[in-house]
C-alpha positions, 0 to 999 in steps of 0.5 A: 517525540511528540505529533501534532496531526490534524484529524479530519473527518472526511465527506463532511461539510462543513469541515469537522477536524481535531489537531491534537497533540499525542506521543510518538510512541502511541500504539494505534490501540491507544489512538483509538482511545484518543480519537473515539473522545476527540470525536465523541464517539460511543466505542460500539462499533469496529473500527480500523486503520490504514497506512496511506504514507509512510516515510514520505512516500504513499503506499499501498493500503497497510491496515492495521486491524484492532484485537477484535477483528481481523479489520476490513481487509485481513489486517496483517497488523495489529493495533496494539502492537504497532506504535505511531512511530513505526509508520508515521515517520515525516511530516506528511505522512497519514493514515485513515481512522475508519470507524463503524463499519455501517456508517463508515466514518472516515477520519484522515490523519495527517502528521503535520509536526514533530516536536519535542515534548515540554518539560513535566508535560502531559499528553495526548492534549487538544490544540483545536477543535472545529465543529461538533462531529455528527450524532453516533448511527446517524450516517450523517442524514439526522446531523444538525450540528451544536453551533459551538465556539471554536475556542469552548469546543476545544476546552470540552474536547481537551477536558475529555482526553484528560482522563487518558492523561491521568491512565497514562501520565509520563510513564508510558512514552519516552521523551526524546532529547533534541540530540537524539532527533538530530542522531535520527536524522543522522541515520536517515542520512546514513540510508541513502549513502549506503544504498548509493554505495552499493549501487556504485559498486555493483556498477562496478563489478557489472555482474551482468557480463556473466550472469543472466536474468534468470539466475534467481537467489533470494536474501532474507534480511535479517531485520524484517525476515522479508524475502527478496528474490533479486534478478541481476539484468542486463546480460543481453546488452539491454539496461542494465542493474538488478531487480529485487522483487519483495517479499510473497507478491514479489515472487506471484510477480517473479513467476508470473513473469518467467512462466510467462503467465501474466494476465493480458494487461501490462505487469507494471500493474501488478508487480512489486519489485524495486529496480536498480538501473544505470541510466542516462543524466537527462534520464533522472527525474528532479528527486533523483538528482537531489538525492544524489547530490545531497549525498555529494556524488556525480557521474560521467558518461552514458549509463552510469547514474543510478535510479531506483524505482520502487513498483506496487500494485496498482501504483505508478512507478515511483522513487523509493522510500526509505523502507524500501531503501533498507531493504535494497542495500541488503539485498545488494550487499548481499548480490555482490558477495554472490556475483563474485562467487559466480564469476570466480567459479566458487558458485553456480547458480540454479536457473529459475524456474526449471531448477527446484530450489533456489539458493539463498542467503539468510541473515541471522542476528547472534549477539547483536551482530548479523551472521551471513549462511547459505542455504536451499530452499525448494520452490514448492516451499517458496510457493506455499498454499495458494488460496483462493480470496474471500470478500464479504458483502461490502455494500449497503444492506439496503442497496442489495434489497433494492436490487433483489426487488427487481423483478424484470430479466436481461435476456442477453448476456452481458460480459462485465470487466473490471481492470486497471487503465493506463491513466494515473491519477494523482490525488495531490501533488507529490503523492504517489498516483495509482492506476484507477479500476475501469469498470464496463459491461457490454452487451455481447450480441449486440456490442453496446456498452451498459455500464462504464465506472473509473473507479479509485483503487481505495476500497476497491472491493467494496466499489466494484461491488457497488458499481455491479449493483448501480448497473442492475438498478440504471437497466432495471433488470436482472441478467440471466447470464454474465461472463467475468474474469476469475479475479472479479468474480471473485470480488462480487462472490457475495453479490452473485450469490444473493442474485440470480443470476448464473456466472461464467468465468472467462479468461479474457474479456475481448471488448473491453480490451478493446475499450480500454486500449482505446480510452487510453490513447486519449 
């Protein structure tokens, strides 16, 4: 198939933006090459991608790092490897082109059609072209921009990506036949019945009646090998259905929750899990119901339609995407097997996390067919080697030499907080809202707040590390001391480093829990 998105450059006025049309089948290596001539760039710099939506659905920022960095982030994924079509699935979808890490051009793309691609037709090819894009090391602040005809600098910038044209011709992307979009959107169909299917006869079944909460077992799917550790909830007359926590922060999720350990604010900011439950009618948001109904089902009575929520970090609850769809169908296929072999005596399962293995079963693909074994697997293997996170200075250079100019000291201490707040924010209509990062620092003799930010989750490292540094430069001056909780000192690790300035770590901060509780009422 062939994508037709719409590249903008972000943070510039006027708009400078490119739509383009390129295959579907493009690794985001090759994107690269496409976007670096669309933009008239000079390929110096690093540069990386992050997945905002996928499948409909916004996410959590999925990088994908180039070969020759690990990216921004550690980027779990690299760009020669994965295709356009792995990610940007519906129209809608997008992702961020970051480019210079120094400069940090950022460049939204936005899927805005899938088509099918012209007979004898060759691609990537330029549709239009508004504005010429700002001169390479300029951060923007020498940008004088060419006043170029829209319709001249569309042919210049076509001329340029003809030359991958000629590298790549036809031989690198498949064309899909028509039949097989339909046949795609066939399966996409076929998704959602088969989850709805087997939510209903879990419902059926209502394994709650003899299984607890913390009867834990783990399904490895057989076509991610993503782990999920699914809870059947409900034994205590409470909701009921099952929560399948995913893959290494579903389980961080999953033992912070029975050990109790769970840091102070709300786990909903934290957890990565998607929740089966049976609910009421008025109970179900718009999306639930359609979605229901396009499959053709309904129900009567209290407690028995079924909605699904899909939980990540640092985002609202939310209807689940068709990735995460897949992955409960296993896992609830897999439940059902399990549950029936407890009730009918045949198994027992281990309760987590007292027991030291958990049972599990792991899907293993022989011939093109999926062969279901048990197994045991010890929590100490689950757990792995905790490491401790490493950030870089993310900010400007010239941003830490300003600070570490000052030369006056704050004799007081300082308690400094950076957290999420129960105040979703939603960006754009139908996008996932995430919960923002509150920043505060307070005076701890004399309660007066310093400093307050509200902060996007995008970035954040970078953003509490610049906010930090805001502060130092509204007091004009350098705290002797400063108390923070572990996972933001961690964060300004390398700003702490270059000041200084002596850290204490606490477990809690007691006034801005205060704050923040308070802020939230209103």
């Amino acid at each position: 198939m062939i994508y037709q998105l719409k590249v903008q450059l972000k943070d510039i006025r006027p708009p400078v933006w490119r739509r383009l049309l390129v295959p579907s089948g493009m690794t985001f290596a090759e994107l690269h090459d496409v976007l670096q001539k669309a933009f008239d760039w000079e390929d110096r710099h690093l540069h990386t991608f992050y997945i905002t939506k996928t499948r409909g659905t916004a996410k959590l920022r999925i990088e994908i790092g180039n070969d020759g960095s690990d990216g921004r982030d550690g980027a779990g994924y690299k760009e020669h490897k994965e295709r356009l079509s792995d990610w940007l699935v519906e129209e809608g979808d997008r992702c961020l082109y970051i480019y210079d890490f120094g400069d940090d051009w950022e460049h939204e793309l936005v899927l805005e059609k899938i088509m099918v691609p012209q007979p004898d037709a060759f691609y990537p090819v330029c549709l239009k072209a508004v504005r010429v894009a700002p001169e390479e090391d300029s951060m923007g602040v020498r940008w004088n921009p060419e006043e170029i005809e829209t319709k001249e600098l569309t042919a210049i910038v076509d001329a340029k990506l003809a030359s991958l044209r000629k590298e790549t011709g036809k031989t690198t992307w498949e064309k899909v036949p028509e039949e097989k979009v339909k046949e795609a959107r066939a399966t996409q169909n076929n998704v959602w019945r088969a989850l709805l299917e087997k939510a209903v006869a879990l419902k059926l079944l209502a394994p709650w009646q003899w299984m607890d909460d913390d009867e834990i077992f783990l399904v490895i799917d057989p076509e991610t090998n993503e782990r999920l550790y699914c809870s059947v909830i409900g034994a205590l007359g409470q909701e009921h259905g099952m929560v399948v926590y995913i893959g290494e922060q579903g389980y961080e999720s999953l033992r912070h929750l029975f050990e109790r350990s769970y840091p102070k604010e709300d786990p909903v900011y934290t957890q990565r899990a998607v929740l089966i439950s049976f609910v009421d009618r008025n109970e179900l948001s718009k999306e639930d119901y359609e979605l229901l109904r396009s499959q053709g089902m309904t129900f009567r009575g209290k407690k028995q339609w079924p909605q699904f929520r899909s939980f990540i970090p640092g985002y609202y609850p939310w209807t689940i995407s068709e990735e995460e769809a897949k992955l409960v169908t296993t896992a609830l296929d897999q439940a059902l097997d399990v549950a029936q072999r407890v009730k009918e005596g045949e198994l027992s399962l281990p309760v987590f996390p007292q027991d030291v293995k958990m049972f599990a079963r792991v899907g293993e693909k022989m011939d093109g067919t999926v062969i279901w074994r048990d197994d045991a697997v010890l929590l100490s293997e689950l757990e792995g080697e905790k490491k401790t996170p490493t950030y870089e200075l993310l900010v400007e250079p010239k941003l830490m030499k300003m600070v570490k100019k000052i030369g006056q000291v704050y004799y007081g201490s300082i308690e400094f907080d950076a957290g999420y707040i129960n105040k979703p924010v939603q960006e754009k209509r139908g996008e996932r809202p995430y919960f923002p990062i509150f920043v505060l620092a307070v005076d701890v003799n004399t309660g007066f707040i310093i400093h307050s930010d509200m902060l996007p989750i995008e970035n954040v490292v970078m953003r509490v590390q610049k906010s930090f540094l805001d502060m130092l430069l509204r007091i004009g001056k350098i705290p002797r001391e400063i108390r923070m909780k572990k996972e933001t000192k961690q964060m300004l690790a390398p700003v702490l480093r270059r000041l200084p300035i002596r850290t204490i770590e606490v477990s809690r901060i007691f006034a801005a829990e205060h704050i923040r509780r308070t802020f939230e009422m209103f």
